[in-house]
C-alpha positions as CSV (number, residue, x, y, z in Angstrom):
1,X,0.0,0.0,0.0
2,X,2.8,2.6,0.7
3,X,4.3,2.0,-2.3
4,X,1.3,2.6,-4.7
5,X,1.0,6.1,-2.5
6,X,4.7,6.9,-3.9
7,X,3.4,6.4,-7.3
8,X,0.2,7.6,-7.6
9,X,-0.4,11.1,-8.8
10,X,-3.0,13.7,-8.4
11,X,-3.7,16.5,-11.7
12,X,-6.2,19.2,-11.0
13,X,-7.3,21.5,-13.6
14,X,-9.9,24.3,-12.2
15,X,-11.9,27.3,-14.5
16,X,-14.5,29.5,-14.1
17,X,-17.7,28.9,-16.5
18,X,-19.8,31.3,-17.7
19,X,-22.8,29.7,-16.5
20,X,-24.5,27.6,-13.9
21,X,-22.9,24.5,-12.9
22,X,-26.2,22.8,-14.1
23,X,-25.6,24.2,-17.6
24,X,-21.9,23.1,-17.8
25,X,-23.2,19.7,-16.7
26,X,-25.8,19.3,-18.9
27,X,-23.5,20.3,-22.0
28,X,-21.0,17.5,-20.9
29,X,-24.3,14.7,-21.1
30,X,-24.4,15.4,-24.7
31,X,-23.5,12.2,-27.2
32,X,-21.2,14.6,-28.7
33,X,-19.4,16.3,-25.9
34,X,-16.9,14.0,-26.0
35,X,-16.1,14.1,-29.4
36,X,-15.9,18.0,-29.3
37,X,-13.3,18.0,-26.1
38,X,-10.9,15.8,-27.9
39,X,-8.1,18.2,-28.6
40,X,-7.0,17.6,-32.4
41,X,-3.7,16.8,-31.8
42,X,-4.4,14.1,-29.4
43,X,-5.3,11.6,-32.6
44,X,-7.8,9.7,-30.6
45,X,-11.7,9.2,-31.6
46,X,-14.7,7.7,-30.0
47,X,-15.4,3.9,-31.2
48,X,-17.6,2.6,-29.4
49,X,-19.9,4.1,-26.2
50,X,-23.0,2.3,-23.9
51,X,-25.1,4.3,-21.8
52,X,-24.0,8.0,-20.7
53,X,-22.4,10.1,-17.9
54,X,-25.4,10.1,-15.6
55,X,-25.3,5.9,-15.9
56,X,-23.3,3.7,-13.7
57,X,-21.5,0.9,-15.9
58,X,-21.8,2.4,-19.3
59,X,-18.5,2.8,-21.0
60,X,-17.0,4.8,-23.9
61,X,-14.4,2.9,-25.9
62,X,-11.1,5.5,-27.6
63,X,-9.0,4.3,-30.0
64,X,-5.5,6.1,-29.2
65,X,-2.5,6.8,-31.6
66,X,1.0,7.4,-29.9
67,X,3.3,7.0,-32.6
68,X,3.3,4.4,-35.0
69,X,1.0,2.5,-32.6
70,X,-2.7,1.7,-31.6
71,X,-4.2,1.7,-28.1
72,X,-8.1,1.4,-26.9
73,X,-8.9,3.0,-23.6
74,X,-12.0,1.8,-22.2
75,X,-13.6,3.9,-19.4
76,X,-16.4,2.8,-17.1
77,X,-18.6,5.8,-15.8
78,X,-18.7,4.8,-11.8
79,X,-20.5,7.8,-10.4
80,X,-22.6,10.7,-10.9
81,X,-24.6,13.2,-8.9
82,X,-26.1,15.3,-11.9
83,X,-25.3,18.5,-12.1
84,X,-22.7,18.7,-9.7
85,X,-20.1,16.0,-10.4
86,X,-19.9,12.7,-12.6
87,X,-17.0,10.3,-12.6
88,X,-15.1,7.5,-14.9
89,X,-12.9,5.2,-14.2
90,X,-10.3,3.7,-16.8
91,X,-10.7,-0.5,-17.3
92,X,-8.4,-0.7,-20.0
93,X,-5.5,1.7,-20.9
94,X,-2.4,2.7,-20.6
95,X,-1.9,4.0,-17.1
96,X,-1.8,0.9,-14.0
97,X,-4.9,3.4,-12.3
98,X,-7.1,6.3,-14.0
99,X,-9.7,7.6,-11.9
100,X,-11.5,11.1,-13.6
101,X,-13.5,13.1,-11.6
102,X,-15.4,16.3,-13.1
103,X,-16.8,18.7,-10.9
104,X,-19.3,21.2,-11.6
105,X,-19.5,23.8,-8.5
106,X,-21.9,27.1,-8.3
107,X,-20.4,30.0,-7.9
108,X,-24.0,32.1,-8.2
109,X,-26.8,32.1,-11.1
110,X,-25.2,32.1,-14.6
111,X,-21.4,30.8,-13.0
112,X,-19.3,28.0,-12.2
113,X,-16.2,26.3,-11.6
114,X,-15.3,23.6,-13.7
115,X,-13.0,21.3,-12.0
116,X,-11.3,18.1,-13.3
117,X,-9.3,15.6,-10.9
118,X,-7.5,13.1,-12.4
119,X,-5.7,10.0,-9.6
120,X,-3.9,7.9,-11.8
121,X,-0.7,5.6,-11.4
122,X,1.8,4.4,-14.0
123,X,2.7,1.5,-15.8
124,X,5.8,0.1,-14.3
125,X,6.0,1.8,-10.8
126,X,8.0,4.6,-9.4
127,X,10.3,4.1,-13.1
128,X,6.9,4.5,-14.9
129,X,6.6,8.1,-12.8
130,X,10.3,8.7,-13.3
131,X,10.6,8.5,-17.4
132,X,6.5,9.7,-17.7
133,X,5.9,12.0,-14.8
134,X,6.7,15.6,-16.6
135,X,5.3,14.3,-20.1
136,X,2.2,13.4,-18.5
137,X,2.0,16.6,-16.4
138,X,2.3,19.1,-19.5
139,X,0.3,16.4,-21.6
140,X,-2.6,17.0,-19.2
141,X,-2.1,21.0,-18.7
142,X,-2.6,21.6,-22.5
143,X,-5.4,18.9,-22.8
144,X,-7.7,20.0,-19.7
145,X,-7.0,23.7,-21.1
146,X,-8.4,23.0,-24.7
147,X,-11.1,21.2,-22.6
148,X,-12.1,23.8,-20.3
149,X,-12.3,27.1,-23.4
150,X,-14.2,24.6,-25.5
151,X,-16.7,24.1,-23.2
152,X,-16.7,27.8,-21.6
153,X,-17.2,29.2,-25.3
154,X,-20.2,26.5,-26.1
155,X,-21.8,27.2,-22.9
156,X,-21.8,30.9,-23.5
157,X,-22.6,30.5,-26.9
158,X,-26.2,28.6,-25.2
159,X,-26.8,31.3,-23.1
160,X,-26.5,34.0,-25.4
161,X,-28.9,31.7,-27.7
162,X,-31.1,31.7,-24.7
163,X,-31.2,35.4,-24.2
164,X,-31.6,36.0,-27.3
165,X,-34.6,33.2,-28.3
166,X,-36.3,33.0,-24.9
167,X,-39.0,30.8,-26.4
């Protein structure tokens, strides 16, 4: 058990929404929400999804490029209390342990903080954190930016639809 503590690492990535944390939720239950955080130089694509966030048990299947190989990464969705948090778990992957956690907190009527937790462990111990630690660090601050002003311009782009077609 102490050793896994020595490898196991936390990433949090925290930004204010322009709207209600129920908003930002409910943009993230979309089939296509995925799809549209997916960063285009990450070379990965949805192939295969059961259920959605709000689900216990459903999964989304990625197919991942790194290189001149192919990986799937399968993730289970093990939680959710909607419109405040949901949570997936990876169950096949890359990484030894991959827990996600989004967080959607209110911060008044029409704001929120988004915030994403990632626990995960590496492949191959405390060498795994020693070769991958600093790759995977900046690999996730550029990703869970592009995440966070993709869905903070969509979810302002809703409200000002809102405002301006109240009906």
């Amino acid at each position: 058990m102490r050793l896994s503590l020595l490898v196991s690492e936390l990433f949090v990535y925290r930004s204010q929404m322009p709207a209600s944390a129920d908003v930002v939720y409910a943009w993230h239950t979309r089939p296509d929400a995925l799809t549209r955080l997916t960063p285009p130089w990450e070379n990965a694509r949805v192939v295969e999804r059961s259920g959605s966030i709000d689900q216990p048990g459903s999964r989304v299947k990625i197919r991942l490029r790194a290189g001149l190989f192919f990986q799937t990464w399968t993730a289970e969705h093990a939680g959710c209390e909607p419109g405040r948090m949901f949570r997936d778990v990876m169950v096949a992957g890359p990484f030894r342990r991959w827990e996600h956690t989004h967080l959607f907190i209110p911060d008044g009527n029409n704001k929120s903080w988004l915030e994403d937790r990632v626990e995960y462990e590496f492949p191959l111990g405390w060498f795994g954190k020693l070769v991958g630690a600093a790759y995977t660090k900046r690999r996730l601050t550029r990703m869970f930016a592009w995440r966070h002003r993709v869905t903070a311009e969509a979810v302002a782009q809703e409200a000002q639809r809102t405002l301006t077609n109240p009906g």
